[in-house]
C-alpha positions in Angstrom: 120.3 112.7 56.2 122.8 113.5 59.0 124.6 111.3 61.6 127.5 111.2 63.8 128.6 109.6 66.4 129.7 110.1 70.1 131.0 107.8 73.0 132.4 107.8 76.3 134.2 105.3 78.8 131.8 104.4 81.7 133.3 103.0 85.2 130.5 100.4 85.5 129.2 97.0 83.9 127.7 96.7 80.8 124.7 95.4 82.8 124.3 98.1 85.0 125.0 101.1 82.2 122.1 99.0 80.1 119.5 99.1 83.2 119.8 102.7 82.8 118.9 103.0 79.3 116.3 100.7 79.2 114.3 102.1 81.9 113.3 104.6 79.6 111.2 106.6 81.9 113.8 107.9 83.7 116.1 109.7 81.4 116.0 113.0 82.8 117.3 111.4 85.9 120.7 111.1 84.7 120.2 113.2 81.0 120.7 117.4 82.5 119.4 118.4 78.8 115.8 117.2 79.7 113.7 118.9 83.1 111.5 115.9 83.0 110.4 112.5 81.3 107.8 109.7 81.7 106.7 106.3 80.1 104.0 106.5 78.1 103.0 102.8 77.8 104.2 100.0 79.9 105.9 97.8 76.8 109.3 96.9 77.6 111.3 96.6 74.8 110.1 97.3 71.1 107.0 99.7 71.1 108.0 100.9 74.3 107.5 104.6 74.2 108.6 107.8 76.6 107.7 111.7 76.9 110.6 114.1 77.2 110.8 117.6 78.5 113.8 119.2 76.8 112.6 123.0 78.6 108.9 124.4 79.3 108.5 125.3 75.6 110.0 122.0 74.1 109.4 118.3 74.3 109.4 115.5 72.2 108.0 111.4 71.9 110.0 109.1 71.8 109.6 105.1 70.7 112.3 102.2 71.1 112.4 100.7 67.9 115.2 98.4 68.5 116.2 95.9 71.6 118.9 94.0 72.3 119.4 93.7 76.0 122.7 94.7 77.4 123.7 95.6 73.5 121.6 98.0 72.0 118.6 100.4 72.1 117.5 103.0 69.5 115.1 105.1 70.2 112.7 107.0 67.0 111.7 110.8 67.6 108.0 110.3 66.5 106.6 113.8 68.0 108.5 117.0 69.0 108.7 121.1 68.8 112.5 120.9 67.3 112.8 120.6 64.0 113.7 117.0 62.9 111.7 115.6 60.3 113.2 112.3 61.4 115.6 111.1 64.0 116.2 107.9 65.3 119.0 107.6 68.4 121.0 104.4 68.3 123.0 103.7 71.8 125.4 100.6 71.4 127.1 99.0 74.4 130.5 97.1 74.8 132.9 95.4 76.9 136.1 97.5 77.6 139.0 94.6 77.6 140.4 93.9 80.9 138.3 96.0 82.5 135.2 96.1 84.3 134.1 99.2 82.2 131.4 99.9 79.0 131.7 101.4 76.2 129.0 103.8 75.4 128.3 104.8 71.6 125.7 107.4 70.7 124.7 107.7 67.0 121.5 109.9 66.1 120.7 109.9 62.4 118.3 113.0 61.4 116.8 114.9 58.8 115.2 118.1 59.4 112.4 119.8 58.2 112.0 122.9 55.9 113.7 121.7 53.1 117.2 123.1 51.9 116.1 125.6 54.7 116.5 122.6 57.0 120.0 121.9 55.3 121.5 125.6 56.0 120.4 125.3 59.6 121.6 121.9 60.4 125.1 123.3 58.6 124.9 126.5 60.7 123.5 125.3 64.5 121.2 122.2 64.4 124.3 119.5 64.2 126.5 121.5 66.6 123.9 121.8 69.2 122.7 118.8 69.0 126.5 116.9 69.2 126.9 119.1 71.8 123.6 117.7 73.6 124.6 114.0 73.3 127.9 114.5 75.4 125.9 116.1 77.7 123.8 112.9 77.8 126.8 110.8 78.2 128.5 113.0 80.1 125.1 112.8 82.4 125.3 108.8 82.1 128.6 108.5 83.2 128.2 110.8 86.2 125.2 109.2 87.0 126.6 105.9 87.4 130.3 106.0 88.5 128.9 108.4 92.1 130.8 106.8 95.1 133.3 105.3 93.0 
């Protein structure tokens, strides 16, 4: 299993940067790693699910498998075309002292498939890409929501 973790500093309230996330839906209007996304159900919260488009040939499913409003959300890769066995996506949200800012923390924890084949590529391009894609989705957030400041 693999993890690590990114974060950034977000210009707004911990409110408005958890609005975002939870309206699941509409990642890909903020996330510029996906063309596309949609609900798939309508459960708010726990079971609530989402359809990504990461490019014409890949997507993936995604369900929320944990909810704490204005805290935390984590997200479970339950279908996709890249190559994670499992992967679950655990965004965690908190105060910046003195300011009206949020803390944003981004910790996926994967295994791929494949076997020790899965191993060598996660070693050689999986976990660089896919850091690499999770500042872009912060990156994303934070431009998203700090416009006209």
């Amino acid at each position: 299993m693999s993890t690590f973790t990114e974060r950034t500093t977000i210009d707004a309230a911990r409110r408005d940067v958890w609005a975002a996330l939870a309206d699941i839906g509409n990642i890909a209007a903020w996330n510029p790693g996906l063309i596309g996304s949609h609900r798939t159900n309508d459960i708010d919260g726990v079971g609530g699910a989402r359809h990504c488009d990461i490019s014409a040939k890949h997507s993936l499913t995604e369900h929320v498998v944990e909810f704490e409003p204005t805290r935390a959300i984590t997200f479970r890769i339950t279908d996709s075309t890249l190559p994670f066995k499992t992967a679950d996506i655990a965004f965690t949200l908190t105060d910046v002292a003195q300011r009206a800012c949020t803390e944003l923390t981004v910790s996926p924890t994967y295994t791929l498939k494949y076997g020790a084949l899965g191993w060598i590529l996660n070693a050689v391009a999986v976990r660089r890409n896919y850091r690499a894609g999770m500042r872009e989705l912060l990156g994303g957030l934070k431009r998203h929501l700090e416009q006209g400041c």
